[in-house]
Structure formats: C-alpha cells, structure tokens
N, C-alpha and C positions, 0 to 999 in steps of 0.2 A: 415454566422452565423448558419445557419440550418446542416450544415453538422459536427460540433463537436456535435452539441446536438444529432442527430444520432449516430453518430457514441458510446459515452457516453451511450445511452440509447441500444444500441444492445450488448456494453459490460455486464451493469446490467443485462440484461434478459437471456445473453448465462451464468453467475456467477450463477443466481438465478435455471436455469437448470441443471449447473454440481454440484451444492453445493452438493447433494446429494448423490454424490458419491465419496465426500472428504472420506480419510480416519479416523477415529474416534480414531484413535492410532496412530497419526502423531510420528515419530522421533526425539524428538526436546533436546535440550541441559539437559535438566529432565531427558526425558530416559536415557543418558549418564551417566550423574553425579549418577542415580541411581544404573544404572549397574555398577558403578567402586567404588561402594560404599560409594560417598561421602554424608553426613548429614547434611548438613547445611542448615538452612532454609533462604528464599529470604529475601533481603532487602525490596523489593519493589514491589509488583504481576503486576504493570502495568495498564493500563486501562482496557482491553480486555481481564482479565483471562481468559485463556482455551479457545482461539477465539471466546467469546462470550460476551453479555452484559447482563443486570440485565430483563431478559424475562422470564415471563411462558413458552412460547412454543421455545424448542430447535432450530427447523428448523429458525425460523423465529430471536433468538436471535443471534445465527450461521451467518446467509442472512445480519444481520444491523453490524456487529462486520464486516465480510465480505467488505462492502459496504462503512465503515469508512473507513477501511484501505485503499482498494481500491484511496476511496476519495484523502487521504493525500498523496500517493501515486502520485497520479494524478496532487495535487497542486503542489507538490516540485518539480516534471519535470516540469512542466508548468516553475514555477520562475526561476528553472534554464535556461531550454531553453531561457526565454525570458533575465534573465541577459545575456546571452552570445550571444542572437541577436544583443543587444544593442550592447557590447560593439565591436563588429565584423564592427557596420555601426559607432562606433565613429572610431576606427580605418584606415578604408577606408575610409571615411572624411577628413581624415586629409592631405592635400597637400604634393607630394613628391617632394625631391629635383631633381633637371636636371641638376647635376654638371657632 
C-alpha cells in the first residue's frame, strides 16, 4: 500500500516543479477556431476555464486545476484497469471443455 502513495506523491511534486514552465499560450482548439475565423461563442467553459480554478494567485490556481485533472485522470484508469482485471479472472475461472 506504501508504494502507490509514493509513487502518487513523486508525481505531484515532479507536476508542481515543471508546472512553471508550462507554456502560457497552449495551442488548443480556440486557437484554431480563431485562426480560421470562426465566432461562435461556447455552449459551456467547463470547470477548469483556461486550466485554472477560482484563486488569487495564478501559480497556485494553475498547480490545483493541474492536480484535479491529474486526479480524474488517475481514477478512470484506475476503474478501468480494475474492470478488466475482473473480468480477465472471471473469464479464466471458468472451466474448459476436454472434448
């Protein structure tokens, strides 16, 4: 059990060291759409507008917006992997024929 929380906590702290030299003018489907001149505004900004959350200090709202994603990130392999362990040992459980 000691060695995910490692290994989880050397992720956050090598994240919270490069964050800083993320770039500030990421490429993202915006840029596009602005470049080819389309104007339509979003249905929906998402939780995490502009990879951040509702903070005073940039670095620090950047590092938690960072640290969610990460998170969920993390969960949904997690549940996958583990559905398809399961279903790998029902699989292999189940008796073959010797005909």
């Amino acid at each position: 059990m000691k060695k995910p929380i490692l290994v989880v906590a050397l992720v956050v702290v090598v994240f919270a060291v490069l964050l800083p030299f993320a770039s500030k003018t990421p490429d993202s489907v915006q840029k596009l759409a602005a470049n080819s001149g389309e104007q339509q505004q979003p249905v929906w900004n998402g939780l995490m507008t502009n990879y951040s959350v509702a903070l005073g200090n940039p670095y620090v709202s950047t590092l938690i917006a960072g640290l969610l994603g990460l998170g969920i990130v993390m969960a949904a392999s997690l549940t996958l992997c583990s559905a398809m362990s399961q279903k790998k040992q029902v699989e292999t459980a189940k008796p073959k024929d010797t005909k």
